[in-house]
C-alpha positions as CSV (number, residue, x, y, z in Angstrom):
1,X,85.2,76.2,95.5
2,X,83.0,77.2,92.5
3,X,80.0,79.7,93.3
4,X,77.2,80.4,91.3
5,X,76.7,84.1,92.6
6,X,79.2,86.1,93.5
7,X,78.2,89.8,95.5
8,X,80.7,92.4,95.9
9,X,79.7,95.2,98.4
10,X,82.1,98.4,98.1
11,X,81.2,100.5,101.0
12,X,81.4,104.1,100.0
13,X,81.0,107.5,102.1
14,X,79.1,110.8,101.5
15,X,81.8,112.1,104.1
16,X,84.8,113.5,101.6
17,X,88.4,113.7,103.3
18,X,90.3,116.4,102.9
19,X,91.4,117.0,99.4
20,X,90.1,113.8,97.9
21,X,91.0,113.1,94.2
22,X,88.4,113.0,92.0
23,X,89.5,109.2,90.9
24,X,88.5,108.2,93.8
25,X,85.1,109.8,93.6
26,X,82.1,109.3,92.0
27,X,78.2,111.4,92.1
28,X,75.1,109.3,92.0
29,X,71.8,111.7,92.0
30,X,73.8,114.9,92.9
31,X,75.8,113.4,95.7
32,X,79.4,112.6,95.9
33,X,80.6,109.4,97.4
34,X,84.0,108.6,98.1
35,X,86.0,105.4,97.9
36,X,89.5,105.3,97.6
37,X,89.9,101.8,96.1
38,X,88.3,102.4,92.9
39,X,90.9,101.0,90.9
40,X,91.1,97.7,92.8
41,X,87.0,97.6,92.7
42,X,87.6,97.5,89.0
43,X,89.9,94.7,88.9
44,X,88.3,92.7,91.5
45,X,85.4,92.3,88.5
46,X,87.9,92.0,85.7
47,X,89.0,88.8,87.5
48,X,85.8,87.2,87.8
49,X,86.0,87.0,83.6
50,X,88.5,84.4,83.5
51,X,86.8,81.7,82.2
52,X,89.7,79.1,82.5
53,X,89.6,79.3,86.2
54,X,85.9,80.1,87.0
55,X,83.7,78.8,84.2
56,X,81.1,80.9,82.9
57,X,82.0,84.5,83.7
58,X,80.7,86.5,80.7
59,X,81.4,90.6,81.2
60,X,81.3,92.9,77.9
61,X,83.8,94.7,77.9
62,X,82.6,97.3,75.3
63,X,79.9,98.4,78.1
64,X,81.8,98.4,81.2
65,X,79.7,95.2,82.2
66,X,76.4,95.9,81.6
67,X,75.5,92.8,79.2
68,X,76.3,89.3,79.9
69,X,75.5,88.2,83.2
70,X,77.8,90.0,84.9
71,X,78.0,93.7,86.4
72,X,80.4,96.2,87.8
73,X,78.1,99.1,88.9
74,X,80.5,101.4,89.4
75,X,78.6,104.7,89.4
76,X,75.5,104.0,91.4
77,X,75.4,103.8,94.7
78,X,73.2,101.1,95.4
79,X,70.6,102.3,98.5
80,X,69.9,105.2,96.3
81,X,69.5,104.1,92.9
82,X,66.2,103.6,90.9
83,X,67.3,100.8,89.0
84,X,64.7,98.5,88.6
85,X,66.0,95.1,87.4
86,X,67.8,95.3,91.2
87,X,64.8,94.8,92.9
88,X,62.0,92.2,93.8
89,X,58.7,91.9,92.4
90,X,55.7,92.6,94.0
91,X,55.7,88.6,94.4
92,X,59.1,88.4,96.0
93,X,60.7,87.2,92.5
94,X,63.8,87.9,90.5
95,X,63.5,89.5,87.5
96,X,65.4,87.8,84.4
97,X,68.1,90.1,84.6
98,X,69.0,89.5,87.8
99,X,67.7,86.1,88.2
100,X,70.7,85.3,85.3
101,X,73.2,87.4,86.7
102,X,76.4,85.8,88.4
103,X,78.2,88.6,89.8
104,X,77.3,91.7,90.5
105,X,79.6,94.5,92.4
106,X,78.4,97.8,93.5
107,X,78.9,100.8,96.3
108,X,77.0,101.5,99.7
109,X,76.9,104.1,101.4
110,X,77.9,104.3,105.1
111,X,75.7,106.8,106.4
112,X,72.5,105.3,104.5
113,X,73.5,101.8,106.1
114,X,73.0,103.7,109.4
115,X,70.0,104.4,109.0
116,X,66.7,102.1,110.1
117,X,65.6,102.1,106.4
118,X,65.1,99.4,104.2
119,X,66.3,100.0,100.3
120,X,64.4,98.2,97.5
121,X,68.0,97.7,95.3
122,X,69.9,96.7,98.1
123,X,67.2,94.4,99.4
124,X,66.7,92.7,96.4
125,X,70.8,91.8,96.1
126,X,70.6,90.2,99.3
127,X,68.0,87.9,98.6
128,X,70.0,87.3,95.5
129,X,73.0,86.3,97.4
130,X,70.7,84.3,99.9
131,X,68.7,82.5,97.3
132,X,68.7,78.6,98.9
133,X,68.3,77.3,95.0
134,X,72.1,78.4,94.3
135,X,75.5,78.7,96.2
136,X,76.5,82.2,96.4
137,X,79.4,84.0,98.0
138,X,79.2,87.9,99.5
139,X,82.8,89.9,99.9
140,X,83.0,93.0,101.6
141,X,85.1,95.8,100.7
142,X,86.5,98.5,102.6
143,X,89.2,99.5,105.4
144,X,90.5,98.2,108.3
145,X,92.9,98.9,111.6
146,X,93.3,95.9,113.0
147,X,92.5,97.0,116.4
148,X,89.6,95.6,118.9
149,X,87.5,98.8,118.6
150,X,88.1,99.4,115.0
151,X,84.9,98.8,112.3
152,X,84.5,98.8,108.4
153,X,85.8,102.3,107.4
154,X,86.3,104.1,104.6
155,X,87.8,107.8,104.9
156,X,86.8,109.5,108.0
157,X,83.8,107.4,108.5
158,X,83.6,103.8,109.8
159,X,80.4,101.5,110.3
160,X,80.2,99.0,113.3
161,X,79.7,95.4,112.9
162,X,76.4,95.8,114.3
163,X,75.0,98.5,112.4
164,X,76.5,96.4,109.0
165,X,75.0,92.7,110.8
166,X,71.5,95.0,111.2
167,X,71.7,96.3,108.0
168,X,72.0,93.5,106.2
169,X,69.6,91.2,108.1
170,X,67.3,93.9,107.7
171,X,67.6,93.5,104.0
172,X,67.2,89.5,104.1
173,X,70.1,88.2,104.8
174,X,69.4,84.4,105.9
175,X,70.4,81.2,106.3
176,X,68.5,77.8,105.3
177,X,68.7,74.6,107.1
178,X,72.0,73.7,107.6
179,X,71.5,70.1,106.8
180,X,69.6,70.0,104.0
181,X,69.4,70.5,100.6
182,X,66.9,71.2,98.2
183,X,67.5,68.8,95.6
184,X,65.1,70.5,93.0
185,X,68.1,73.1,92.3
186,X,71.6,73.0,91.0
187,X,74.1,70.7,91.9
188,X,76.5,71.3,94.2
189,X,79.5,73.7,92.1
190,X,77.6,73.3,88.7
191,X,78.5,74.4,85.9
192,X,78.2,74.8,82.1
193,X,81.0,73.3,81.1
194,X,82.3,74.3,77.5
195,X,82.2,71.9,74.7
196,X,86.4,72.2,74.3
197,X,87.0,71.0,77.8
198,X,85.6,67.5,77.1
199,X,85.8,64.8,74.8
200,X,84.6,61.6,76.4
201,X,81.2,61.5,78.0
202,X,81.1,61.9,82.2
203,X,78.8,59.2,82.4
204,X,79.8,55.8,80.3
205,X,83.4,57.5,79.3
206,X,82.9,56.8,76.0
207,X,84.9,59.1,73.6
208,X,82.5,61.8,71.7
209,X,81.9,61.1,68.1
210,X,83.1,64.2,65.4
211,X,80.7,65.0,63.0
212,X,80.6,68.0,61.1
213,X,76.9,69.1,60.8
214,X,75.7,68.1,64.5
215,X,77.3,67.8,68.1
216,X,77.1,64.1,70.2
217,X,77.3,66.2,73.5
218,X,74.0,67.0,75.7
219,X,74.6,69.2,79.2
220,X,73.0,67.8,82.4
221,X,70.7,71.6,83.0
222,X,71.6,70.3,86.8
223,X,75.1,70.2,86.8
224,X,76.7,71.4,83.8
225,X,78.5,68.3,82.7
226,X,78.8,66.4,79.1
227,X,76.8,63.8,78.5
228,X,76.1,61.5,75.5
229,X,72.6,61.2,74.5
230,X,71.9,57.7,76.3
231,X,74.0,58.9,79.6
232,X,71.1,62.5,79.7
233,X,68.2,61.0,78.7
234,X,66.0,62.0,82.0
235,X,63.7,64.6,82.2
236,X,62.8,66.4,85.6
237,X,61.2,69.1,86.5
238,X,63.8,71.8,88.8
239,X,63.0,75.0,90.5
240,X,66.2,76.4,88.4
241,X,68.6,75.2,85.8
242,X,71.4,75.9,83.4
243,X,70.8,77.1,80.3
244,X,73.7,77.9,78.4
245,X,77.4,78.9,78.0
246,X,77.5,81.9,80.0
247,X,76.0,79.7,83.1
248,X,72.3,81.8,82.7
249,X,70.0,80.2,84.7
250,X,65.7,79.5,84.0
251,X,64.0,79.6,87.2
252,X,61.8,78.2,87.4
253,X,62.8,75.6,84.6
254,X,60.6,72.9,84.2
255,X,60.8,69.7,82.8
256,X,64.4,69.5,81.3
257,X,67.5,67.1,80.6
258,X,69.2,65.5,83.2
259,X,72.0,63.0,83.6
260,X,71.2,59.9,85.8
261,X,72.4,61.1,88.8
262,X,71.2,64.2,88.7
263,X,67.8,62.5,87.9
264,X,68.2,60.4,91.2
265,X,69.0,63.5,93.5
266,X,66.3,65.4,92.1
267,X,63.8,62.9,92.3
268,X,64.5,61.8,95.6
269,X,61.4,63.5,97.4
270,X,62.9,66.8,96.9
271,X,65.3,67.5,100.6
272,X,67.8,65.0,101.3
273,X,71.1,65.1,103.8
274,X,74.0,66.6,102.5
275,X,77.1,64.2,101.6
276,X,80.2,64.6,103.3
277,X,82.5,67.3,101.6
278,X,79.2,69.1,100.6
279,X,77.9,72.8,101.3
280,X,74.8,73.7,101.4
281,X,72.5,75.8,99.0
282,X,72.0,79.7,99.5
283,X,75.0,82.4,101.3
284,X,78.2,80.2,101.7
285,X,80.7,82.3,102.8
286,X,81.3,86.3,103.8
287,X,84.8,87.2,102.3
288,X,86.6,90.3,104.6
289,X,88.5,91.9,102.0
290,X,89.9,94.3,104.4
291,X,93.3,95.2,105.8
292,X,93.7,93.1,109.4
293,X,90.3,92.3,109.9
294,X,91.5,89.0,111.6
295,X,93.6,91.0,113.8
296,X,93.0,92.5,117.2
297,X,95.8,94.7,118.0
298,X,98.5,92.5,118.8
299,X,96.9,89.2,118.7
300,X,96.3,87.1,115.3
301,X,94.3,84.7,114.6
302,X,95.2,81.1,113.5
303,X,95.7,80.3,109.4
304,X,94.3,77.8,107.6
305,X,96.1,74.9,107.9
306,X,97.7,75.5,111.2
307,X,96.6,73.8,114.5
308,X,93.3,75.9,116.1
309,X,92.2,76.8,112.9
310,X,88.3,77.9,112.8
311,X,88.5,80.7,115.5
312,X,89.2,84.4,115.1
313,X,91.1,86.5,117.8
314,X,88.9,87.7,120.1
315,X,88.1,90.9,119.6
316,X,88.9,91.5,115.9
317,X,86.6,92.6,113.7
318,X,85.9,89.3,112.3
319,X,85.3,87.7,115.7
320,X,82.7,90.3,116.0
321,X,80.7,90.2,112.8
322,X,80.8,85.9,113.2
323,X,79.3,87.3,116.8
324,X,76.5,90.0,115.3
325,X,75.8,86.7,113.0
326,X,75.0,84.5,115.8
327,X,73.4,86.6,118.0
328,X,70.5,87.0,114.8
329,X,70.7,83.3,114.1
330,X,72.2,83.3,111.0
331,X,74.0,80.3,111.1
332,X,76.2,77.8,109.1
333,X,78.1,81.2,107.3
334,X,82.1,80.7,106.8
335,X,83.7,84.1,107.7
336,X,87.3,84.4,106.0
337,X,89.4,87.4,106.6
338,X,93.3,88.0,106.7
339,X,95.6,89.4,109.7
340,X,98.0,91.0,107.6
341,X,96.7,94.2,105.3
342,X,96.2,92.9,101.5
343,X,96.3,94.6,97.9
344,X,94.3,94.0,94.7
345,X,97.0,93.0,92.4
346,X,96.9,94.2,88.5
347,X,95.6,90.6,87.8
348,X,92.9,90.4,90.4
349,X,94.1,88.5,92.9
350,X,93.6,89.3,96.6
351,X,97.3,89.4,98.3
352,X,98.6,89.8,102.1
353,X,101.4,92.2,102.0
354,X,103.9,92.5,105.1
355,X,106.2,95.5,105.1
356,X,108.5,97.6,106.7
357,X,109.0,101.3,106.3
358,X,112.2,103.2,108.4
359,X,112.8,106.5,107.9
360,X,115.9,107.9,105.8
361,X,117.6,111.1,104.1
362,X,117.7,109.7,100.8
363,X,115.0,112.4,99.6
364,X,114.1,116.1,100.6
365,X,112.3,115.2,103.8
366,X,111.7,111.8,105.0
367,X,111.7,109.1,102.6
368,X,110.8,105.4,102.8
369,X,113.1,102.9,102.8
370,X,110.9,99.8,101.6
371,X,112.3,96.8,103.6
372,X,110.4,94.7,101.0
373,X,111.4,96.4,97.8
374,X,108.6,94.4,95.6
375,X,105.5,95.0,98.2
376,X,102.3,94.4,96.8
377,X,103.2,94.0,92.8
378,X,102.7,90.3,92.3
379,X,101.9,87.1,93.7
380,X,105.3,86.1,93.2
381,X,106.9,88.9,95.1
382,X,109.3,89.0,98.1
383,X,109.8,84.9,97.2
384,X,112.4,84.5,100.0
385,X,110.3,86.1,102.7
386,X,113.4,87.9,103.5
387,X,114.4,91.8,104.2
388,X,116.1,93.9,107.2
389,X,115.7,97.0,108.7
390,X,117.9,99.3,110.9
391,X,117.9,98.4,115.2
392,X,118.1,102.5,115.9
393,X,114.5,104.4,116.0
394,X,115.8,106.7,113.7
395,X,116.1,104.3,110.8
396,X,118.4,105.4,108.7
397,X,117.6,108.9,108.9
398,X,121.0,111.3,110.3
399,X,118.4,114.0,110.8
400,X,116.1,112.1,113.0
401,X,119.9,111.2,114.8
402,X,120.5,114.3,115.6
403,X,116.7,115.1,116.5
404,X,117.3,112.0,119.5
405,X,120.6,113.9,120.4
406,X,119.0,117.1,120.6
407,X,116.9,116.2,123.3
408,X,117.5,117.9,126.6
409,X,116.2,115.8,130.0
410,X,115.4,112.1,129.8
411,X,114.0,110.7,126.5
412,X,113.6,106.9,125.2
413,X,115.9,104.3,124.8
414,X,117.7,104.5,121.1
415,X,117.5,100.8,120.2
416,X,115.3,98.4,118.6
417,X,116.4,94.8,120.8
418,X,114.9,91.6,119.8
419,X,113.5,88.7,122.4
420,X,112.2,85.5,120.8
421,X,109.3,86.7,118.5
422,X,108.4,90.1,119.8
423,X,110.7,93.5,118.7
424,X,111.4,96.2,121.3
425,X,111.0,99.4,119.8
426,X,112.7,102.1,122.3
427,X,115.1,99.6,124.6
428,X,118.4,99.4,124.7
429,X,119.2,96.1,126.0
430,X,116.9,93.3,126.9
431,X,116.9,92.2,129.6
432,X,117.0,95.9,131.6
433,X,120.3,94.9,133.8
434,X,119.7,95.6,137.0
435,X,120.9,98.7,138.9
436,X,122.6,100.3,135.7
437,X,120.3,102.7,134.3
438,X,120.8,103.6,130.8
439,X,122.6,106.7,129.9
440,X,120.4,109.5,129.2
441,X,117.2,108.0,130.1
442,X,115.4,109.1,133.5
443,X,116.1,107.4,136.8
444,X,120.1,108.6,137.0
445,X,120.7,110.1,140.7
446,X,120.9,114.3,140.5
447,X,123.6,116.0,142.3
448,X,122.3,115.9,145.8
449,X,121.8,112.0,145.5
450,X,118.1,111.5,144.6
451,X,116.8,109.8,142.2
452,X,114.7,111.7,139.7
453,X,111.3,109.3,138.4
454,X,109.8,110.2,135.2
455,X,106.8,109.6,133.9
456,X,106.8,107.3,131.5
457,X,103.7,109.1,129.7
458,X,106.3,111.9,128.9
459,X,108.8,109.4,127.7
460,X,106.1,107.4,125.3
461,X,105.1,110.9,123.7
462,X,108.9,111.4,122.5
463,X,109.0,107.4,121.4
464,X,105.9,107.7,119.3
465,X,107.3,111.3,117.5
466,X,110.0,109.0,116.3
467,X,107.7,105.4,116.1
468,X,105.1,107.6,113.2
469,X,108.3,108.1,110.7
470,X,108.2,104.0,110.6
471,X,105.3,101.9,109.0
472,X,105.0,98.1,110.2
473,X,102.4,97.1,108.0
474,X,99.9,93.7,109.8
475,X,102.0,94.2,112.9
476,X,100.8,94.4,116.5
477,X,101.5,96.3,118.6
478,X,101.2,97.5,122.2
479,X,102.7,100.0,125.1
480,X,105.0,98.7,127.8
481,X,106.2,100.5,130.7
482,X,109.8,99.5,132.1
483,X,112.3,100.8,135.1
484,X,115.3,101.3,133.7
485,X,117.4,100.1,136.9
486,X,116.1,96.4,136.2
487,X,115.4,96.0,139.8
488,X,112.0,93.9,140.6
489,X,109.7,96.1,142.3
490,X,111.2,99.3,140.8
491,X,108.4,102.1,139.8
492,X,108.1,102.2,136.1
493,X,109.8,105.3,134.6
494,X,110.1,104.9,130.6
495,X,108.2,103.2,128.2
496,X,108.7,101.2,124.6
497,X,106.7,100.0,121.8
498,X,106.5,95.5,121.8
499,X,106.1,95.0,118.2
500,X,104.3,91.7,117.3
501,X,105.0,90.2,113.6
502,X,101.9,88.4,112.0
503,X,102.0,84.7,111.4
504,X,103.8,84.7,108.3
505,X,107.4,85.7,109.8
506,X,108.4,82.5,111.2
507,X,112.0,84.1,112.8
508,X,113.5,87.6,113.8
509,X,117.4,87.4,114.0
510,X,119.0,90.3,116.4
511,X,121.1,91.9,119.2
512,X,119.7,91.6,122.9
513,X,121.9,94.8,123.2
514,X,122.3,98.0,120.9
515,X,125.8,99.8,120.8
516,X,126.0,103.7,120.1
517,X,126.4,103.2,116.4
518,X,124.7,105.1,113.3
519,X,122.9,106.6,111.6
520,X,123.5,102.9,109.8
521,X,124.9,100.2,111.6
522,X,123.2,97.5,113.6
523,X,120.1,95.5,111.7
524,X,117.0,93.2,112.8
525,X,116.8,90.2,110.0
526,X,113.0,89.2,109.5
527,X,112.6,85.8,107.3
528,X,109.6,83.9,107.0
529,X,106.5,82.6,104.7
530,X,106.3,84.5,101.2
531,X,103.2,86.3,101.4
532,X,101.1,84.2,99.4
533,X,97.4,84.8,98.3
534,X,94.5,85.5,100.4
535,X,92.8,82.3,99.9
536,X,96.4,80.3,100.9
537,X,96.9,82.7,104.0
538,X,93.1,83.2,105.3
539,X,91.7,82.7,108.8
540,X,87.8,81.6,109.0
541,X,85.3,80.8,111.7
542,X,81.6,79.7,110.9
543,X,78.3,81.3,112.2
């Protein structure tokens, strides 16, 4: 859908990692905020210039974006700044730079948000983005685990949902009634559509006239469209209109042209019931531009498009900003978020990426084997949704190989075994057969005839040493404890990783059972949905 408003919040932290890179840095009155997604930020606002796609975007790009109406502030951060044109009048009022202003992106600080302060900048964005005469969209920027404890991080600090839900209610954020409209505004999606993009009049359909010294066309200041003389003759007063290419609005406007319809909505004692297929005026929709945030460890939550669609996981960090929203009666909001981790692409397009990394020798060290050679470079990329990867925790790697070997005592099973959609990461064969433990692993008699239990804690430590050389990028997953001598009622003495693919792999092809083969050898086929765009790949629930 076509906003009016877009609002992109960056959340930054005063907290510098380790060795941070001064790209990914920036100082705002003598302190240094980190954000390690600079270059994507930057992007993210290039994209909203493309006026074939959304109408009315105007940056100058010979001032990183400080004309026009719209603005990357990318070296303020914005509960600190003293920039006045951010913030409210003494009235409550836009000024006329903001009040014309269609998108705006800037950083926030995650300790500042903490606090129980209230920041004139930052409160007068949020009214923006609230503003019940236009239809505005918020996305939030920063990192996430995918877990059910995780929150909105960025380097080594994180904020909760409920210190971001307080933060921004305490700085207006609101919703209107959720089913009415205030017809004294725009139109629902209007906007100023360019002479070029039509040549008949929306109203009667008859074809514009060409004359070289004045122009046939009239815009409706309601909704943007092309009308012939006859077809906008109506004059109403609005609370805000249109008022030229770049989709600047007057607010309030007064008495200005309308077409008929636009006339008879206005007109019509000012509220009326929203049609079907209609949103309302003010905050739409709070985009989660962050890695998993529709995850909760090993549970994902439905797509668009598939049955049960319109509920987060329980648990994940979307569930439980949808939840802060409630709980402060801010209602009728669409949440979106994605369960896989995505990327800002060079043409600023939001993309879920799926990957797998295994270990190899290829390089001084360990090196990554990409399973998904073209991760995260295009929309296009990975078009088959098709790659493989090695069914032996040590990858591909002969030095991890002879790591496993080395091991003195019991240790974890070598293989990676697939069972219907969930991997096995440390199992040798699924089903465990009973009474036959595996060779090497704990729970083999000793010479006087006992049977020796180990702890499967001790076993899990050695999996994970050899689980951290892997990256399974949007999967879940989650511990499980085993006895390896398949009986029912056994003690549990070992442990494995259950991997979890995310929605988009629709099959995993492999062995039940893996031979004593490698460093190469046996493989685990994944093949599923290409990765697609956010927007085609999205989960969403409403406040």
């Amino acid at each position: 859908m076509n906003y009016n408003r877009y609002l992109d919040l960056f959340l930054c932290t005063s907290t510098l990692p380790p060795a941070a890179e001064d790209g990914n840095c920036f100082t705002h009155r003598r302190v240094r905020y980190y954000h390690n997604m600079r270059e994507a930020t930057r992007r993210m606002a290039r994209y909203r210039s493309r006026e074939h796609q959304y109408g009315g975007f105007l940056f100058d790009k010979d001032s990183w974006f400080s004309k026009g109406n719209c603005h990357y502030l990318h070296d303020i951060e914005v509960t600190s700044t003293n920039r006045d044109w951010l913030r409210l009048a003494a009235d409550g009022t836009f000024g006329n730079r903001l009040k014309q202003a269609r998108y705006i992106g800037c950083f926030a600080s995650i300790e500042r948000l903490k606090l129980e302060a209230t920041y004139p900048a930052l409160q007068g964005l949020v009214h923006w983005i609230c503003d019940q005469t236009t239809i505005n969209k918020l996305r939030i920027a920063c990192h996430g685990d995918g877990t059910s404890q995780g929150g909105f991080g960025m380097g080594v600090s994180s904020l909760s949902t409920d210190e971001l839900v307080s933060a921004l209610v305490r700085h207006g954020l609101s919703r209107g009634q959720k089913q009415r409209q205030d017809t004294s505004g725009l139109a629902h999606a209007a906007r100023w559509k360019l002479d070029s993009e039509v040549n008949a009049c929306e109203g009667c359909r008859k074809p514009f006239k060409k004359t070289v010294f004045s122009s046939t066309k009239h815009h409706c200041r309601r909704c943007g469209g092309i009308f012939c003389n006859d077809c906008s003759s109506w004059r109403t007063h609005l609370n805000i209109a249109l008022t030229g290419a770049n989709n600047a609005t007057e607010k309030p406007a007064g008495r200005v042209r309308v077409c008929r319809k636009c006339f008879e909505d206005a007109t019509g004692g000012g509220h009326r019931v929203a049609e079907a297929g209609e949103l309302n005026y003010g905050l739409q929709t709070i985009a989660l531009c962050i890695c998993m945030a529709a995850k909760a460890d090993d549970i994902f939550s439905v797509e668009k498009g598939a049955p049960g669609a319109g509920e987060f996981a329980a648990g994940s960090l979307a569930a439980r900003l949808l939840t802060g929203l409630r709980d402060r009666n801010v209602r009728g909001v669409k949440i979106t978020a994605s369960n896989a981790s995505i990327t800002n692409t060079e043409q600023g397009t939001l993309v879920n990426g799926l990957l797998v990394g295994y270990p190899t020798d290829l390089k001084a060290g360990f090196a990554w084997q990409m399973a998904d050679p073209t991760y995260e470079h295009t929309v296009g990329y990975n078009s088959k949704g098709r790659f493989r990867f090695p069914a032996y925790i040590w990858g591909k790697s002969p030095r991890l190989k002879l790591k496993y070997e080395a091991i003195q005592g019991p240790k974890p099973a070598f293989g990676i075994v697939v069972k219907d959609r969930q991997v096995f990461f440390g199992m040798q064969e699924f089903p465990v057969p009973a009474a036959r433990p595996p060779s090497g692993n704990a729970g083999a008699a000793d010479a006087d005839g006992q049977v020796n239990l180990t702890s499967p804690d001790a076993i899990y430590r050695i999996l994970l040493e050899f689980f951290e050389q892997w990256t399974f990028l949007s999967w879940g997953y989650k511990r499980k404890d085993y006895a390896t001598d398949g009986r029912p009622g056994s003690p549990p003495d070992s442990a494995c990783i259950v991997l979890t693919p995310p929605p988009r792999v629709q099959q995993i092809t492999g062995a039940s059972k893996v031979p004593v083969v490698g460093p190469g050898g046996m493989n685990i086929t994944v093949s599923g949905r290409s990765p697609g765009t956010y927007r085609e790949a999205k989960s969403y629930g409403v406040s």
